[in-house]
N, C-alpha and C positions, 0 to 999 in steps of 0.2 A: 675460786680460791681467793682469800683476801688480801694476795699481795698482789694478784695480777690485775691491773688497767686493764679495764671492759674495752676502753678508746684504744688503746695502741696495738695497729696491726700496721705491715706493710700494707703503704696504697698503691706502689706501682704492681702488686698480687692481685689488685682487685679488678674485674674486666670490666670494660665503658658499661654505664648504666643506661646509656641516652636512648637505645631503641625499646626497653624495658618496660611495663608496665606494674606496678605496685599497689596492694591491695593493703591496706593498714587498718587494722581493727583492734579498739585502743578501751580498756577500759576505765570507768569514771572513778568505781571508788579509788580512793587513795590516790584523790588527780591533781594533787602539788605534787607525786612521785613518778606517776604513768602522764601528765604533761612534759616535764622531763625527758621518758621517756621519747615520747614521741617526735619531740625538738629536736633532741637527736637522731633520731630515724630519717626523719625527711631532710637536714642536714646534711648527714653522708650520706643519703640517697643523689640528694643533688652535686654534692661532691662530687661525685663518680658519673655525672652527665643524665642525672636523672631531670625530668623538666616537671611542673606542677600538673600540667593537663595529663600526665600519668602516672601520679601518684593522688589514692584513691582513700579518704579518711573516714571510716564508720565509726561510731561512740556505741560502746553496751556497757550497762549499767556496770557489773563486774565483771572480775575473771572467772566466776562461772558460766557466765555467757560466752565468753569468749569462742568457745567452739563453734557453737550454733551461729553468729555473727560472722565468723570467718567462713562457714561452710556459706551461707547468704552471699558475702562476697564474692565466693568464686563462682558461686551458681550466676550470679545476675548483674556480676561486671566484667570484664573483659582483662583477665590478669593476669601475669605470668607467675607471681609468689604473692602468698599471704603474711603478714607480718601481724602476728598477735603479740598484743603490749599490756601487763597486769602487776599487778602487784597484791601479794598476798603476805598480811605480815600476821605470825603467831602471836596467838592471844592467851585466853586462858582456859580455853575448850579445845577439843578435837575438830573442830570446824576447818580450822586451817589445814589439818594432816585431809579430811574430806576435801575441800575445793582442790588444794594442792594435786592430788591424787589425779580425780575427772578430770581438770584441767590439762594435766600430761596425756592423758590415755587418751582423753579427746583429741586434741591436738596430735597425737601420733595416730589417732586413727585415721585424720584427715589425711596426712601423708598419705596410709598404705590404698585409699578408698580413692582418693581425686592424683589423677597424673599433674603435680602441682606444687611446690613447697608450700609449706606450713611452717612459720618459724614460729620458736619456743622463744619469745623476747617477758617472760612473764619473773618477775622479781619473787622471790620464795624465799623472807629472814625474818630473823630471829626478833625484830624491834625496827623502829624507825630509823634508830643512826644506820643502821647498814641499808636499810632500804635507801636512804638520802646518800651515801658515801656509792653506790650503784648506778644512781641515775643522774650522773653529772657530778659529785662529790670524787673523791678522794681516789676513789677506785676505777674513774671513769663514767662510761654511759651504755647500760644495758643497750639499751637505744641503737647505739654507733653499731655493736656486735652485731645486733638482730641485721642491722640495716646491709652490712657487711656479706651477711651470711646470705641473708636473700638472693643479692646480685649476683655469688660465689653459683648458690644450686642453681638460680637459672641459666645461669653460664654453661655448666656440666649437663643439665636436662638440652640444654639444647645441642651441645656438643654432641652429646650421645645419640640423638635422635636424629641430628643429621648424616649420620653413620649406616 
């Protein structure tokens, strides 16, 4: 929504990060926007007691890779959530409405396939201003949410599982 701050959530909601482990797979294109992102990611990751030796950073070209890259990460690092970071802005073909698409259904397939979050931290606008007023601008930092949410399901996955 474009009046709500990505950044502003309660932190004392958020549970300690510190024993956590973070998988971040970040893509390049549009990387003055998914830099950004990522800034913020590991940020409020460490905000919340996350340490550097467990949070984990892969580069793939775009967000169509992003699936395939995050599913690598879980396969062949030792993680508790995945954090996919993109940025896809509409042009003047349907290319956008295609990546847009895979990139969800990918990303939700990882969900239902790997016991594992997958977060959706991927930017989908209409032009640059909103893409830049997302990742640090005006409206916050996709970044801080993604990072947010991550710590939120491993919490609950683990909650649940020790049950």
């Amino acid at each position: 929504m474009s009046t709500a701050n990505l950044s502003e959530y309660n932190p004392e909601a958020v549970p300690d990060a510190s024993q956590m482990r973070f998988g971040i797979v970040v893509s390049d294109w549009n990387s003055n926007i998914t830099g950004s992102l990522l800034s913020g990611a590991i940020n409020t990751l460490k905000k919340h007691g996350a340490s550097d030796k467990n949070i984990f950073v892969r580069h793939v070209p775009g967000s169509f890779e992003l699936t395939l890259g995050a599913q690598l990460v879980a396969e062949n690092l030792e993680v508790d959530a995945v954090i996919c970071l993109g940025c896809v802005i509409q042009g003047e073909t349907p290319h956008f409405r295609y990546i847009c698409e895979s990139v969800t259904r990918g990303i939700t397939q990882l969900n239902l396939d790997y016991n594992l979050p997958f977060i959706f931290g991927v930017l989908t606008t209409d032009n640059m201003q909103q893409a830049i007023d997302r990742s640090g601008g005006r409206l916050g930092n996709k970044g801080d949410e993604a990072a947010v949410t991550a710590i939120k399901m491993i919490a609950l996955q683990q909650e649940l599982e020790r049950k």
